[in-house]
N, C-alpha and C positions, 0 to 999 in steps of 0.2 A: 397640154404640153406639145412644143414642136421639137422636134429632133432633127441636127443639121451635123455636117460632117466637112470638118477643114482641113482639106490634103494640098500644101506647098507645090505635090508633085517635083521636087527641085532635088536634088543632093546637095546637102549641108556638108559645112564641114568643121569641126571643133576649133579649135586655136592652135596656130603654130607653138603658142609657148607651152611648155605643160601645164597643168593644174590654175588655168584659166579662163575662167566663165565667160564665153559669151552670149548675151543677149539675142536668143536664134529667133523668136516666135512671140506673138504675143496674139490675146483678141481683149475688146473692151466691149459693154453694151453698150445698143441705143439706146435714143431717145425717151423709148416710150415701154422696154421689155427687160425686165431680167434675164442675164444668161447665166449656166452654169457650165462647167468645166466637167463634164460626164467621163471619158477615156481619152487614152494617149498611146498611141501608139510608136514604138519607137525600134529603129531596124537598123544595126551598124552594117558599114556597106565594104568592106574591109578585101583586100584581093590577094593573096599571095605575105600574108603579115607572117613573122618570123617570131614575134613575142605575143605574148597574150596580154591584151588591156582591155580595159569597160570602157563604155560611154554613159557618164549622168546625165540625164534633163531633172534638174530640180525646176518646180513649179515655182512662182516669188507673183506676190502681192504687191502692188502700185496702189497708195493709198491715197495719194495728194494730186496726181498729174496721171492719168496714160500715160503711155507709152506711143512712139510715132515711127515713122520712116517705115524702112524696108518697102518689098513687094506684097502688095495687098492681095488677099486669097478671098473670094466669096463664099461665107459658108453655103453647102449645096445641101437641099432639103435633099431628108431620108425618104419622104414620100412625096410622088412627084406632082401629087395636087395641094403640098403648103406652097406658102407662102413666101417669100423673101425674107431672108434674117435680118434683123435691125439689128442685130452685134455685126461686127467688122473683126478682121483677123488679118495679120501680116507677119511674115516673114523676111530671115535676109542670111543667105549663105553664108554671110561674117556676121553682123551683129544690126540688131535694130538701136534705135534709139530710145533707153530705156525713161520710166516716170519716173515719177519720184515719191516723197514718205514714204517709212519702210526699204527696205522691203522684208514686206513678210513670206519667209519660208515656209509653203503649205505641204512640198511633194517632194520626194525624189526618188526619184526612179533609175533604172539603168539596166543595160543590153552589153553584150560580148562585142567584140571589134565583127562579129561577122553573123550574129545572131539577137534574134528580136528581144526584146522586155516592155511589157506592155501593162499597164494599168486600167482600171474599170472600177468606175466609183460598186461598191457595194450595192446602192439603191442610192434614190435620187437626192436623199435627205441628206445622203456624205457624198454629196457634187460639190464644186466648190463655186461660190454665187457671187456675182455681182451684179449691184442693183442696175435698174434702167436709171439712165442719167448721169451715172457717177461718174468721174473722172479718174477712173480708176482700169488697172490693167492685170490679168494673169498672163504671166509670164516665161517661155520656158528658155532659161538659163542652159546651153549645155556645156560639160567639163570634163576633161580626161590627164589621166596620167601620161596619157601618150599624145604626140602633137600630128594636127592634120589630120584625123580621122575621120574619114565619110561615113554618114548616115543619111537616113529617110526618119518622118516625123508623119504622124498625121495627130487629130484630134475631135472627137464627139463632143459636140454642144449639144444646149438644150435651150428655150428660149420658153 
C-alpha cells in the first residue's frame, strides 16, 4: 500500500446562503490503482465570531461521472521514496463541479467555527474505495448554519 496526503493549503470557505452544500473537494482514481479515502482533516478558521456554529464536510459518492474543475492538489507521498499517485485530487474555495449518479452519503463529519474535527478511518478495511478506472468521485460537500465561514481541509489517501 502507498500512503499519500492531499492539503489544498487554501482557506475555503462555506456558502454565503445558510444551510447550503457546497462542493469544496473532491479526488477520483487512476488508471491503473484503487484509492481509498483513509482521514479528513478538517479546521474552521473563524476570527472574533460573536455566535457559536459548526461546519460539516459530508463525504458523497459520484457513481456515474467524476467530478471536475476546481484547482488541482497533487497527492504528496507519505514516504519520500514512492512513487507518484495515479488518483488526482481538486479543490475550489466556492465549489467544484460536481459528477453525477447518486450521490451517495458515505461521511459526515464536522468542526466548531474555530476548532478542528477530524476523522480516521478505523483500519484500512473501513477506508472508503474507489476502483482504478472508474469514473467515479468522493466528495467533500461542506455546510453550515452559518454563512461565509473559513476553514482549512486536508485529506489521507491510500493507493
Amino acid at each position: 500500500m502507498l500512503f499519500y496526503t492531499v492539503v489544498p493549503g487554501a482557506i475555503q470557505t462555506t456558502n454565503a446562503s445558510a444551510n447550503t452544500a457546497n462542493d469544496a473537494f473532491f479526488i477520483k482514481p487512476g488508471a491503473t490503482r484503487a484509492v481509498w479515502l483513509r482521514s479528513i482533516y478538517l479546521a474552521g478558521r473563524g476570527a472574533a465570531l460573536t455566535s457559536i456554529s459548526g461546519i460539516t464536510l459530508r463525504i458523497e459518492k459520484w457513481t456515474t461521472t467524476a467530478s471536475s474543475a476546481g484547482t488541482g492538489v497533487t497527492p504528496s507521498p507519505n514516504d519520500v521514496g514512492m512513487q507518484a499517485a495515479k488518483h488526482t485530487a481538486a479543490f475550489s474555495a466556492t465549489t467544484v463541479t460536481s459528477g453525477t449518479g447518486g450521490p451517495t452519503l458515505m461521511l459526515s463529519i464536522g468542526c466548531g467555527t474555530t476548532s478542528p474535527g477530524n476523522w480516521v478511518a478505523p483500519s484500512n478495511d473501513e477506508a472508503y474505495a474507489l476502483e482504478g478506472a472508474a469514473t467515479q468521485s468522493l466528495d467533500g460537500f461542506n455546510v453550515s448554519g452559518g454563512t461565509s465561514l473559513n476553514f482549512e481541509m486536508s485529506a489521507g489517501t491510500m493507493e
